[in-house]
C-alpha positions in Angstrom: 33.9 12.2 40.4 33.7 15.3 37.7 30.6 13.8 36.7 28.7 14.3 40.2 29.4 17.8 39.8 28.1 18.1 36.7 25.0 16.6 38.0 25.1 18.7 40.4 25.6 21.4 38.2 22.9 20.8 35.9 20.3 20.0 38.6 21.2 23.8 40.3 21.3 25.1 36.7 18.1 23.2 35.4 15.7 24.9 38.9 17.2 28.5 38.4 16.3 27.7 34.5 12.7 26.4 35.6 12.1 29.2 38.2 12.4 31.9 35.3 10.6 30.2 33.2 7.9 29.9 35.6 8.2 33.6 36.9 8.4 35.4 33.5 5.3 34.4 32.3 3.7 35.4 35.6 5.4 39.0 35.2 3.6 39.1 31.8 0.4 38.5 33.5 0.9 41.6 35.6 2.5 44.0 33.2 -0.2 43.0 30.5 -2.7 45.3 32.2 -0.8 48.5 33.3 -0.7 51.3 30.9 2.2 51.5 28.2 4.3 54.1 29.8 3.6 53.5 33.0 6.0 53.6 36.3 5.0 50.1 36.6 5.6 49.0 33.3 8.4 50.4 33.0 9.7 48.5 36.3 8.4 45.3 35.0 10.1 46.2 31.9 13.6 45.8 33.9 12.7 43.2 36.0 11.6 41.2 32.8 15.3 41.9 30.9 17.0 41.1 34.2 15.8 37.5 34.5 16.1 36.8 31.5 19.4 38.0 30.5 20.9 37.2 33.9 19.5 34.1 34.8 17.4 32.6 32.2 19.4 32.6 29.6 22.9 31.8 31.5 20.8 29.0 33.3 19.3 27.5 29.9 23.0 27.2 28.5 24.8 25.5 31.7 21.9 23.1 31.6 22.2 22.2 27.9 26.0 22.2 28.1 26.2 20.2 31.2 23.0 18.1 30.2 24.9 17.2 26.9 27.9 16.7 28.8 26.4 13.9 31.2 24.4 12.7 28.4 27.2 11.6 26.5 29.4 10.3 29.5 26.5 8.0 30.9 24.5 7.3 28.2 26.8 7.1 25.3 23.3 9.5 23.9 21.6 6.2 24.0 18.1 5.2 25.5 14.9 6.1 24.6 14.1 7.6 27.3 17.1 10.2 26.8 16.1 10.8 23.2 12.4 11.6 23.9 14.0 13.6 27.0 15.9 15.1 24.8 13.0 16.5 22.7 10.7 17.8 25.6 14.1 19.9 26.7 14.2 21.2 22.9 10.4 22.1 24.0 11.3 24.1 26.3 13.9 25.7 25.0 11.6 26.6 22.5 9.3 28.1 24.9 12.1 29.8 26.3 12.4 31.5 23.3 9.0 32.2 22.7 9.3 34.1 26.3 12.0 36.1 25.3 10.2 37.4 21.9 7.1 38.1 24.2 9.8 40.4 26.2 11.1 42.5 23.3 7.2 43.0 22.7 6.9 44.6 26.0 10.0 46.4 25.9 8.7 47.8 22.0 5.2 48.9 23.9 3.5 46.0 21.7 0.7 44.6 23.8 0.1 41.4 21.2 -1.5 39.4 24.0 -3.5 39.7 26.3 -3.2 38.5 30.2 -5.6 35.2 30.0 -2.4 34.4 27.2 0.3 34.3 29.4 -2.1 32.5 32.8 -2.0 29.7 29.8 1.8 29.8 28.7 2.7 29.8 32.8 1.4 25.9 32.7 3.5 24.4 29.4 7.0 24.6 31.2 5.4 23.0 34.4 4.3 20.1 32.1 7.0 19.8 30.4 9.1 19.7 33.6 7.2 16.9 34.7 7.3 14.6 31.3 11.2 15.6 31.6 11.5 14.6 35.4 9.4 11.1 34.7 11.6 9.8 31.8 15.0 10.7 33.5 13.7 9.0 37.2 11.5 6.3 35.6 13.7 6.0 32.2 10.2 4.1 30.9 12.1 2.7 27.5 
């Protein structure tokens, strides 16, 4: 029974993960072209820290933890599928990551890329989602 709510847990955990990762990116795109300085960059300045302290990165740890969890309990961490599932979530983690430097650029006033950048980053979590979503539903090997 504990392991439903896991599931449950990590599917809740793994859509409030995706939905920052898919909404960050998209804040970049708009704070890229306001003025450093700016009332509006400075909102998107809080807004950016927000999601990701408070639900990114909380979001990104319940879904490893209870990923790893379930992982383990089902799977005894074996299948192929898991293991290649496993590295496309160690993808996006990475990505994660890569979002949260790209916030401490903003919040340093470093505009390192430009807004055509971040249109492109917005797609890598979406295809990564769906890899992830075909090997755990399909489980192809």
């Amino acid at each position: 029974m504990i392991d439903l709510y896991l599931k449950a847990l990590h599917v809740i955990a793994v859509i409030s993960w995706m939905a920052g990762l898919l909404y960050l990116p998209r804040l970049f795109v708009y704070h890229a072209v306001e003025p450093v300085g700016s009332e509006p960059s400075e909102r998107f300045k809080v807004m950016e820290r927000r999601l990701f302290r408070f639900i990114m990165r909380p979001a990104m740890i319940v879904s490893w933890v209870a990923g790893l969890w379930l992982a383990w309990s089902s799977f005894g961490f074996k299948g192929g599928w898991l293991h290649a599932k496993l590295l496309l979530v160690v993808l996006m983690t990475v990505h994660h990551e890569l979002q949260g430097r790209w916030l401490r650029e903003f919040a340093d006033d470093k505009r390192v890329h430009a807004q055509k950048f971040f249109r492109i980053q917005n797609e890598i979590p979406t295809l990564l989602m769906i890899a992830i979503v075909i090997f755990v539903i399909v489980k192809p090997f």
